[in-house]
C-alpha positions as CSV (number, residue, x, y, z in Angstrom):
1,X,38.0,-35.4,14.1
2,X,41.0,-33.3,14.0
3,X,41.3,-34.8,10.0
4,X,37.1,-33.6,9.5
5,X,38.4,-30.4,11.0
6,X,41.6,-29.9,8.5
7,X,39.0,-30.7,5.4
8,X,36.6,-28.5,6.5
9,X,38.8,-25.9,6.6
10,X,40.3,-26.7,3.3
11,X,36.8,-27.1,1.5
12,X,36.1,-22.8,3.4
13,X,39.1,-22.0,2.0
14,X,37.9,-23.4,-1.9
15,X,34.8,-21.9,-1.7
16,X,36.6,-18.1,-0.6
17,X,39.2,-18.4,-2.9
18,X,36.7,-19.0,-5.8
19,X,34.1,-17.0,-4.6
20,X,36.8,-13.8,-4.8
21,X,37.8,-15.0,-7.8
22,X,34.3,-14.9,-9.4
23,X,34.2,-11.1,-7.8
24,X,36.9,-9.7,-9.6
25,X,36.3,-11.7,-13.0
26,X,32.8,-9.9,-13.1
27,X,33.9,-6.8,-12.2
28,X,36.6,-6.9,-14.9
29,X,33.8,-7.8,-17.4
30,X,31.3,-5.6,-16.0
31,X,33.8,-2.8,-16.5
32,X,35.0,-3.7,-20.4
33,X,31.3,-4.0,-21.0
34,X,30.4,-0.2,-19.7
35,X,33.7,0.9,-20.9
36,X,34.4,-0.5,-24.4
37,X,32.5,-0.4,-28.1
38,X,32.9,-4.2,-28.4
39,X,29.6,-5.6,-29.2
40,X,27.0,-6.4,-26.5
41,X,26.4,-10.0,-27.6
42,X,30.4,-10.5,-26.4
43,X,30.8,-8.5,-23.1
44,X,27.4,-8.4,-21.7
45,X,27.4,-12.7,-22.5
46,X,30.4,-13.2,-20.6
47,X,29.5,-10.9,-18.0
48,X,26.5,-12.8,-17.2
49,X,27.7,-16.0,-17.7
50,X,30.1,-15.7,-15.1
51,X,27.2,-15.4,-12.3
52,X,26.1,-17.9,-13.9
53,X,29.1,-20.3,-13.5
54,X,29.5,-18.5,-9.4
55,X,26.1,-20.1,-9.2
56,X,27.4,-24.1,-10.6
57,X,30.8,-23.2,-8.5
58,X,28.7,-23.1,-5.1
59,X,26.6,-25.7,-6.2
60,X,29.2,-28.5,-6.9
61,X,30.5,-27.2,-3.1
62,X,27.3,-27.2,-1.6
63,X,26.2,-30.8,-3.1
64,X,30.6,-32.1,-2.7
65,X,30.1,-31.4,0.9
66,X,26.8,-31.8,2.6
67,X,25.0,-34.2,-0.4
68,X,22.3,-33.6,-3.3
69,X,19.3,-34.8,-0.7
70,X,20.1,-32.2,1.5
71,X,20.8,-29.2,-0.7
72,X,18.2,-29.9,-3.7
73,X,16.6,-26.5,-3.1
74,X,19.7,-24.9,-4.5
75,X,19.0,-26.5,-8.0
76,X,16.0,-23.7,-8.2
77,X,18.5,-20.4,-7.2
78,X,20.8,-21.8,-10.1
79,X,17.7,-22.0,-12.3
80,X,16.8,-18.7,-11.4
81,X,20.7,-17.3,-12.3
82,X,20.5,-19.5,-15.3
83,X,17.2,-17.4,-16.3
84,X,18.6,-14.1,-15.3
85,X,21.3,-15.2,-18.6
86,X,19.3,-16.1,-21.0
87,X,17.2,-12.7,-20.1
88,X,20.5,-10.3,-20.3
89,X,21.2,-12.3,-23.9
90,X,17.8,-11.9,-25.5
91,X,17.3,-8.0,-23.9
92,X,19.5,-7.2,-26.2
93,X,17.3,-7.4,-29.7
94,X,13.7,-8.1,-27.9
95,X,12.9,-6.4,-24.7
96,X,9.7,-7.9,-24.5
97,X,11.4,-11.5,-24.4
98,X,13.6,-10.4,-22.4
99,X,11.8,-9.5,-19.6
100,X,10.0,-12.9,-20.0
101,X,12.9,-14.7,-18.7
102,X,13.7,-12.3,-16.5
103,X,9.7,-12.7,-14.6
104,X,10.6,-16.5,-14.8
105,X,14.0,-16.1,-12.9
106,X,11.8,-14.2,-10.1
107,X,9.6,-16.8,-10.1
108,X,12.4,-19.5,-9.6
109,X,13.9,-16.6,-6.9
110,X,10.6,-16.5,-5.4
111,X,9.7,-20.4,-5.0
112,X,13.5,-20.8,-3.8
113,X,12.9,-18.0,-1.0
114,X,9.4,-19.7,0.1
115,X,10.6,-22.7,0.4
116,X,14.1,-21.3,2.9
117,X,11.2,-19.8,5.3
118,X,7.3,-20.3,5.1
119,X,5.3,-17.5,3.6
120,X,4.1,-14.8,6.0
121,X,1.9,-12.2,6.3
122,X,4.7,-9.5,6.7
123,X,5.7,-10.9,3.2
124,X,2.6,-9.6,1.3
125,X,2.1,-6.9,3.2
126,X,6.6,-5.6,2.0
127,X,5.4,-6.9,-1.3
128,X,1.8,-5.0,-1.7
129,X,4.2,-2.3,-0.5
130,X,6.4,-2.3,-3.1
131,X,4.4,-3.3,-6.1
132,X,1.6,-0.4,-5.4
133,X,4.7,2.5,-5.1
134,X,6.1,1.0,-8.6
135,X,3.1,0.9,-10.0
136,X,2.6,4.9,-8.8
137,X,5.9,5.3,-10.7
138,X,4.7,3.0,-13.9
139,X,1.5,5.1,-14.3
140,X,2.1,8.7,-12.9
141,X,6.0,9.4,-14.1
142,X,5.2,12.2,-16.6
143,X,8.4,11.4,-18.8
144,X,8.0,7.7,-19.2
145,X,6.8,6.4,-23.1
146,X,6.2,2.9,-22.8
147,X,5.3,2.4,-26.8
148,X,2.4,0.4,-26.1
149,X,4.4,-1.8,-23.0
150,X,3.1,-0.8,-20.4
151,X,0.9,-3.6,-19.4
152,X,4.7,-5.6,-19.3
153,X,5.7,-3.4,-17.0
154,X,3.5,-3.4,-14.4
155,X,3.2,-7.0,-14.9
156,X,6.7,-7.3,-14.7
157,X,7.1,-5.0,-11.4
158,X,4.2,-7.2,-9.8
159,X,6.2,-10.1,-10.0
160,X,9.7,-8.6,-8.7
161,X,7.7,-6.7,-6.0
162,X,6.7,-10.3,-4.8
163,X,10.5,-11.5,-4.8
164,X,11.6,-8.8,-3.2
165,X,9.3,-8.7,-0.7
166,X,9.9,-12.2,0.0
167,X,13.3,-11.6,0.5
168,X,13.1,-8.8,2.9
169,X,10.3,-10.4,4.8
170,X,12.6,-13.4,5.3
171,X,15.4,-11.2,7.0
172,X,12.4,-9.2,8.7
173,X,12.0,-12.9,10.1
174,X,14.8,-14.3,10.2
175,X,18.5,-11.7,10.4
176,X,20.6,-14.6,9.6
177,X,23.8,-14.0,7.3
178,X,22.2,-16.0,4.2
179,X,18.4,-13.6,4.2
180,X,20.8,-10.8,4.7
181,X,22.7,-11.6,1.4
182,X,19.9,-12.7,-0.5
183,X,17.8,-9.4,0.2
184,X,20.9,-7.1,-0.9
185,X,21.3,-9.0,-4.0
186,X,17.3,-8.8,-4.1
187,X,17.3,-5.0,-3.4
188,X,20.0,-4.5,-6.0
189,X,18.1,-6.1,-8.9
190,X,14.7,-4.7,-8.2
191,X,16.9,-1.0,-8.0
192,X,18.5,-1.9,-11.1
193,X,15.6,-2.8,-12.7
194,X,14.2,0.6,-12.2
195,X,16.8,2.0,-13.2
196,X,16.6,-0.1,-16.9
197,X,12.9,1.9,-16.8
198,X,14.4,4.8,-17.0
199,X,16.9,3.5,-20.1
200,X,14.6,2.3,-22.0
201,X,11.8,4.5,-21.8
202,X,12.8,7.8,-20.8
203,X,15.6,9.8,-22.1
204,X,16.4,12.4,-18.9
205,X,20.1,10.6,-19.1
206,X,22.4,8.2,-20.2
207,X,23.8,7.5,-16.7
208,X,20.4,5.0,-15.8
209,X,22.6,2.4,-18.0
210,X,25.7,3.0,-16.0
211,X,23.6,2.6,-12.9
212,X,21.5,-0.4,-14.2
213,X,24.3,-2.3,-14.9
214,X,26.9,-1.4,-12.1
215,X,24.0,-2.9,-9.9
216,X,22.9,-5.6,-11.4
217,X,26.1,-7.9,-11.7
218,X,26.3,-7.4,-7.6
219,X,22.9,-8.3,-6.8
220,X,23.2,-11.6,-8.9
221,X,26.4,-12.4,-7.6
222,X,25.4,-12.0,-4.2
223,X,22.3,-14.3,-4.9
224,X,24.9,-17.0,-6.5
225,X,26.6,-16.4,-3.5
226,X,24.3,-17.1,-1.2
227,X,23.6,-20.8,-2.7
228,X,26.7,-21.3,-0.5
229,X,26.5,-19.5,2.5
230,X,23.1,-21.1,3.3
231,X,24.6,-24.0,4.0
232,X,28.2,-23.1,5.4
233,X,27.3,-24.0,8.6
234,X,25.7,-27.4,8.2
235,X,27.7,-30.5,9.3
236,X,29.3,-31.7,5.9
237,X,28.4,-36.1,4.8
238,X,31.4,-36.9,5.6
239,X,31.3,-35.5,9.6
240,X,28.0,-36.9,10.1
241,X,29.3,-40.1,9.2
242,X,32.1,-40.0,11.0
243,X,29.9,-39.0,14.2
244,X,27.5,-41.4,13.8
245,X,29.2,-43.7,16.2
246,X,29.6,-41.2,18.8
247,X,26.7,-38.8,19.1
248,X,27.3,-37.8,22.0
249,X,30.5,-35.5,21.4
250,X,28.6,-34.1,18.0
251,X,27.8,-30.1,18.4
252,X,23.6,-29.8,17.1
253,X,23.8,-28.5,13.8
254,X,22.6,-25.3,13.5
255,X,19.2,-24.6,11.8
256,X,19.4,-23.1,8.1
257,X,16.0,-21.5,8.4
258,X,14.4,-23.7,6.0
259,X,12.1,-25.5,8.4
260,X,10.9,-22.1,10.4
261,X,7.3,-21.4,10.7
């Protein structure tokens, strides 16, 4: 037990260590990105690819410590970061295209947040919420000019309303460490998203790119993040085995929310 205890400890102090890493590597890039004239294609790639590679860092943890069978829901958050990547790369040239693989990463977001806590009513009602005020925005804002795109994005704000308000109703739920992170990191993209509206189709100010940006690398490193802290508090393989012969000095693991009704 006490040598379970020792690795545990090690394997919390992996996961910090690289976790803080991955923090100040994106905010380095995030900064030479906003900062410098070097092409987007270079800073804006690495930036995202390193929320990318949080995401596969918590991942190996997650399926190292407690097992692939246990953890296979995480393979859709990572697919939903991986997504959010190939979005950033192609915004670049095609906006359109773009915002295809971003809608695709909600959806991968979404099915991933559905399947951590049954859907609810409170969940449509946060996401009706949400989609009718940006659609209020899309079609009343007197200074937007969409160029013909507007039907993207409403279409677009319908489906990041619903993974937002997925994610809030979840902590509305459920106020659990893991549904608080995820609904920050949700809160931060749909805000930086709106603020990417502005960018592109208004020109009141060049600061909507400095605040688009400054919050989007937070929200998706907080949803990497979260493919770890989910599951922190599971009993690893290796303890269960271990405890198998003695279950009656094993501590109940505690519930990850996943099977809540």
């Amino acid at each position: 037990m006490v040598a379970n205890n020792f690795m545990q400890k090690n394997k919390l102090s992996i996961a910090l260590i690289g976790n803080i890493i991955f923090a100040i590597l994106m905010i380095i890039a995030t900064v030479v990105f906003l900062a410098t004239d070097i092409t987007p294609y270079i800073t804006k790639t690495i930036a995202s690819a390193l929320f990318v590679l949080c995401g596969v860092f918590n991942l190996a943890l997650v399926f190292y410590k407690w097992g692939i069978k246990k953890c296979w829901q995480a393979w859709i958050m990572l697919l939903g970061l991986i997504f959010a990547f190939v979005g950033d790369v192609v915004l670049i040239s095609n906006f359109v295209l773009g915002a295809v693989f971003f809608a695709i990463g909600h959806i991968f977001f979404l099915i991933y947040f559905c399947l951590y806590q049954k859907i609810k009513w409170q969940d449509i009602v946060i996401a009706l919420v949400i989609f009718v005020l940006s659609l209020l925005l899309i079609l009343l804002f007197p200074q937007f000019d969409f160029n013909g795109m507007q039907v993207v994005a409403i279409i677009y704000a319908l489906v990041i309303s619903m993974m937002l308000g997925k994610a809030v109703g979840n902590y509305v739920v459920n106020r659990s460490v893991v549904n608080l992170i995820i609904m920050l990191g949700a809160i931060l993209f749909f805000f930086s998203d709106a603020m990417l509206l502005f960018n592109v189709f208004t020109d009141i100010s060049p600061l909507f790119d400095y605040f688009c940006i400054s919050t989007y690398y937070p929200a998706e490193y907080l949803l990497a993040l979260s493919i770890y802290i989910r599951y922190a508090y599971l009993p690893s393989t290796q303890s269960e085995q271990t405890g198998a012969s003695d279950k009656s000095n094993t501590t109940p693991a505690i519930n990850d929310g996943a099977s809540q009704s």
